[in-house]
C-alpha beads as a LAMMPS data file, in Angstrom:
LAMMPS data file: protein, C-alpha beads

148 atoms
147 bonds

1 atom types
1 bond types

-500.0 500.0 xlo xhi
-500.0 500.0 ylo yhi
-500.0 500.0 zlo zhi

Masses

1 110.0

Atoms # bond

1 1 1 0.000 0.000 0.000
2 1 1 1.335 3.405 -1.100
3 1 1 2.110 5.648 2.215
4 1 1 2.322 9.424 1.431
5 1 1 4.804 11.513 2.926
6 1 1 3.605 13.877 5.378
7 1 1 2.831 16.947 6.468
8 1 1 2.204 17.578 3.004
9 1 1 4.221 20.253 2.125
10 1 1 3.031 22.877 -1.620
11 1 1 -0.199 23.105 -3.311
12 1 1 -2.975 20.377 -2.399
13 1 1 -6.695 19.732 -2.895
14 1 1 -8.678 17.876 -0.557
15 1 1 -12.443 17.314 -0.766
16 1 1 -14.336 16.131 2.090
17 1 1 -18.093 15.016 1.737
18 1 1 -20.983 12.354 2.462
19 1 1 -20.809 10.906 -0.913
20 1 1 -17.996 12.197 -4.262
21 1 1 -19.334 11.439 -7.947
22 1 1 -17.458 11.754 -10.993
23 1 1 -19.027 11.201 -14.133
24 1 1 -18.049 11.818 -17.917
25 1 1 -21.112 11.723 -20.109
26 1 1 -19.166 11.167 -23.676
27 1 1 -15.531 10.072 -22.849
28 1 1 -13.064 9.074 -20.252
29 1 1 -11.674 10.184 -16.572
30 1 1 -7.734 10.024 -16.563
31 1 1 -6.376 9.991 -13.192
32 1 1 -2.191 10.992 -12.659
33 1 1 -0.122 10.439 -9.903
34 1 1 4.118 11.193 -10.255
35 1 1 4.630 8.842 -7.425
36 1 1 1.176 6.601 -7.101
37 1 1 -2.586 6.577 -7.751
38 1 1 -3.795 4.954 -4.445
39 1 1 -7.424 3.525 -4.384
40 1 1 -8.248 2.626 -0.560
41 1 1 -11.268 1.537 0.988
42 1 1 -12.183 0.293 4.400
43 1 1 -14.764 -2.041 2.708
44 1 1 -14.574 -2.845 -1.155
45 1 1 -13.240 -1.737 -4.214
46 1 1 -14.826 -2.441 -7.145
47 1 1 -13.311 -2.173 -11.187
48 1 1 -16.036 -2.688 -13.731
49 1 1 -16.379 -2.991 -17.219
50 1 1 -18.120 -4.136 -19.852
51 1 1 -15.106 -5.312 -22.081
52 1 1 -11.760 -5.785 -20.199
53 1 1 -10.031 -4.731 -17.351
54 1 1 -6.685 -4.388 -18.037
55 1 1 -3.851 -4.607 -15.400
56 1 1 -0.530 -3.262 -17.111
57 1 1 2.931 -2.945 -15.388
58 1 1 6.490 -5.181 -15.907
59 1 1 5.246 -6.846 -11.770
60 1 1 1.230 -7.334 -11.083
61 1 1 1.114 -7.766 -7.459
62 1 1 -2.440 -9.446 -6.432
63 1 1 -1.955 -9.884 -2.129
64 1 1 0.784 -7.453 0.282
65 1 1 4.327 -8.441 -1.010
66 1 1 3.039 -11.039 -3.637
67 1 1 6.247 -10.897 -5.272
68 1 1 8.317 -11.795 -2.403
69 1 1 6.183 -13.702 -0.176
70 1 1 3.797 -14.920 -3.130
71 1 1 3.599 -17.565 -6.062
72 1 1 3.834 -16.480 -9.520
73 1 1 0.490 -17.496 -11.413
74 1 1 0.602 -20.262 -14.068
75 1 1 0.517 -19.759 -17.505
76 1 1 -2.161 -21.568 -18.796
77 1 1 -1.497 -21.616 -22.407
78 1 1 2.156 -23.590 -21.419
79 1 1 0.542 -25.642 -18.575
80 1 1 -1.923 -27.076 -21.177
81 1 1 0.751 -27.538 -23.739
82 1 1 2.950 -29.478 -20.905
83 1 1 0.044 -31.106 -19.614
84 1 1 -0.809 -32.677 -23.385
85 1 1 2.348 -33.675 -24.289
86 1 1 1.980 -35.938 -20.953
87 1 1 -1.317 -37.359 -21.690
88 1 1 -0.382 -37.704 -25.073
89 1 1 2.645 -39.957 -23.986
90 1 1 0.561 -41.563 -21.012
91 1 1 -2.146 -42.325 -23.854
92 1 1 0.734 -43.601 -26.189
93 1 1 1.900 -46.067 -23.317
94 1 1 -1.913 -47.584 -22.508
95 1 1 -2.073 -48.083 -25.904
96 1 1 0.913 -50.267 -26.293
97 1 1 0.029 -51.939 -22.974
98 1 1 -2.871 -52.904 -23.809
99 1 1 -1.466 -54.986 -26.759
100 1 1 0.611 -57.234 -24.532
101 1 1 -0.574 -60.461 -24.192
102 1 1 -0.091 -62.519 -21.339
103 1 1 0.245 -65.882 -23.460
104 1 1 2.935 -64.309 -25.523
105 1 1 4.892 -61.989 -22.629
106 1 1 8.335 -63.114 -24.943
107 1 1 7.136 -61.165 -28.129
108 1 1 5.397 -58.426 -25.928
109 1 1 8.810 -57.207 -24.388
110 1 1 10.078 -55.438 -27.249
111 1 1 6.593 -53.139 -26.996
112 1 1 7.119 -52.821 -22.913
113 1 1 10.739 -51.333 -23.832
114 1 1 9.455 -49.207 -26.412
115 1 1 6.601 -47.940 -23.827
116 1 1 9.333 -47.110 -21.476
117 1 1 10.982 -44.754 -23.912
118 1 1 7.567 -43.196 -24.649
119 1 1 7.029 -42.155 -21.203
120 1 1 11.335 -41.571 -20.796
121 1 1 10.145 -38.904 -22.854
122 1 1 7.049 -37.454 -22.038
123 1 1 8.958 -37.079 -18.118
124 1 1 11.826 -35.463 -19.988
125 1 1 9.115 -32.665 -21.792
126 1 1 7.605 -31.815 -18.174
127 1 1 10.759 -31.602 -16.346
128 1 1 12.035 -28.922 -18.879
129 1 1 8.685 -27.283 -19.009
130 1 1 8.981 -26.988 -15.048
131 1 1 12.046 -26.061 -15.121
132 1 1 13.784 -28.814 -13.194
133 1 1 12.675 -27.825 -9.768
134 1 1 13.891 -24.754 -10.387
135 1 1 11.048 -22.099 -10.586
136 1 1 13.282 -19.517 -12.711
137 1 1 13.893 -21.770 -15.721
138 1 1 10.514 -22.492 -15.652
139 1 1 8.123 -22.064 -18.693
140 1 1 4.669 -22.101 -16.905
141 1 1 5.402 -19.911 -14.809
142 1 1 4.866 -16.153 -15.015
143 1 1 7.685 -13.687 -14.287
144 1 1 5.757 -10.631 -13.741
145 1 1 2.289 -11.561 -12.240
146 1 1 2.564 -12.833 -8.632
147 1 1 -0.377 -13.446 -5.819
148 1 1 -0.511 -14.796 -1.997

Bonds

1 1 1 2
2 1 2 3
3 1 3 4
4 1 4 5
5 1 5 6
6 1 6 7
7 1 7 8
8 1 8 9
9 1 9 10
10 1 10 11
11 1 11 12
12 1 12 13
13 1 13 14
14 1 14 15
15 1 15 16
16 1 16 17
17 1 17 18
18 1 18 19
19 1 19 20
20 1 20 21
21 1 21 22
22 1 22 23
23 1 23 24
24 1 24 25
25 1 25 26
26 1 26 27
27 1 27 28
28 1 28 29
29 1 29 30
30 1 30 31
31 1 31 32
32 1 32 33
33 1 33 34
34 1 34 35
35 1 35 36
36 1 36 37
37 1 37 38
38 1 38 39
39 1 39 40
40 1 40 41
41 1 41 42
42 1 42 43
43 1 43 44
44 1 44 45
45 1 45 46
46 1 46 47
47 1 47 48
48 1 48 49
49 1 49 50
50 1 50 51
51 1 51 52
52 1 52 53
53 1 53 54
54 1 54 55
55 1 55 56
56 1 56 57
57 1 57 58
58 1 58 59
59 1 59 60
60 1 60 61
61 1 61 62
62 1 62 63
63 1 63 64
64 1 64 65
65 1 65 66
66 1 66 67
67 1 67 68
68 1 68 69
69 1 69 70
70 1 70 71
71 1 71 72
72 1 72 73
73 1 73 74
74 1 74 75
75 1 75 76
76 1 76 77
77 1 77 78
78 1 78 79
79 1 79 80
80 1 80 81
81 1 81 82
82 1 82 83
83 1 83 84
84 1 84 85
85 1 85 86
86 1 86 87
87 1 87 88
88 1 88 89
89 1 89 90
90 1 90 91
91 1 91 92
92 1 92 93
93 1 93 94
94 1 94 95
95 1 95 96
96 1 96 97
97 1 97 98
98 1 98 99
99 1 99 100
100 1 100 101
101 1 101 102
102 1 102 103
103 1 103 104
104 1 104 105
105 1 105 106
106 1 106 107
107 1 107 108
108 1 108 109
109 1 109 110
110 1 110 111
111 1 111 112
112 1 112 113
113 1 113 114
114 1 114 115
115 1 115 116
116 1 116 117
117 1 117 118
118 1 118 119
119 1 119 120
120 1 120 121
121 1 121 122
122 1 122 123
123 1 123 124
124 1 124 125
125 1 125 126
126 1 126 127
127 1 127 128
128 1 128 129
129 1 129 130
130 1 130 131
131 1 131 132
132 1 132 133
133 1 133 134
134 1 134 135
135 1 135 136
136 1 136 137
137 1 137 138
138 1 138 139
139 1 139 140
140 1 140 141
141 1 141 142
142 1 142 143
143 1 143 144
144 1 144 145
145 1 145 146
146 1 146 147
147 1 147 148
């Protein structure tokens, strides 16, 4: 939460009343700040709109400290894509698994092997689409938008 400096110190307007409308019948209300626009309620705030609300700025806090004491979001686009190549290689490996035949377990090897390498690689896709572990390399991650 922004904290202004104070006493406040050059020119300043402050308005004081029961209830403060601002309305523009044909266009837009643009709001400035050099150091912050702060929006503070003891209840709710509410953003409307009939079309987007858009959130713009290189770190998107959502919760105090998000960044630091957070988790970035996922990116959903990459998470799917991860998430498909996996069930794409799970799907590959029921597939083959269901051809092996329990009379025949000799000739069915070679397709157990090959459904090893199937899921070999499907593991290998995640891991590098998680990073590792490690939460910087990682591609479903965001690097900018953060909540707690």
């Amino acid at each position: 939460m922004f904290k202004p400096a104070f006493p406040y110190k050059g020119n300043q307007l402050i308005l004081t009343s029961e209830r403060v409308t601002i309305h523009s019948k044909t266009d837009a209300i643009f709001l400035f700040g050099k150091q912050a626009v702060s929006l503070s309620s003891t209840n709710t705030i509410n953003l409307d709109a009939t079309n987007k609300i858009i959130l713009a700025g290189p770190v998107i806090e959502l919760g105090n400290k998000a960044e630091t004491l957070g988790q970035p979001l996922v990116l959903g686009r990459d998470l799917n894509q991860q998430l498909s190549a996996l069930a794409q290689g799970l799907k590959a490996v029921a597939a083959i698994l269901a051809q092996v035949s329990e009379s025949n377990l000799g000739a069915s090897m070679q397709s157990i092997a090959s459904a090893g390498g199937i899921l070999d690689t499907a593991g290998d896709l995640l891991l590098t689409g998680v990073g590792g572990g490690n939460p910087d390399l990682s591609k479903i991650l965001s690097k900018n938008t953060f909540t707690r």
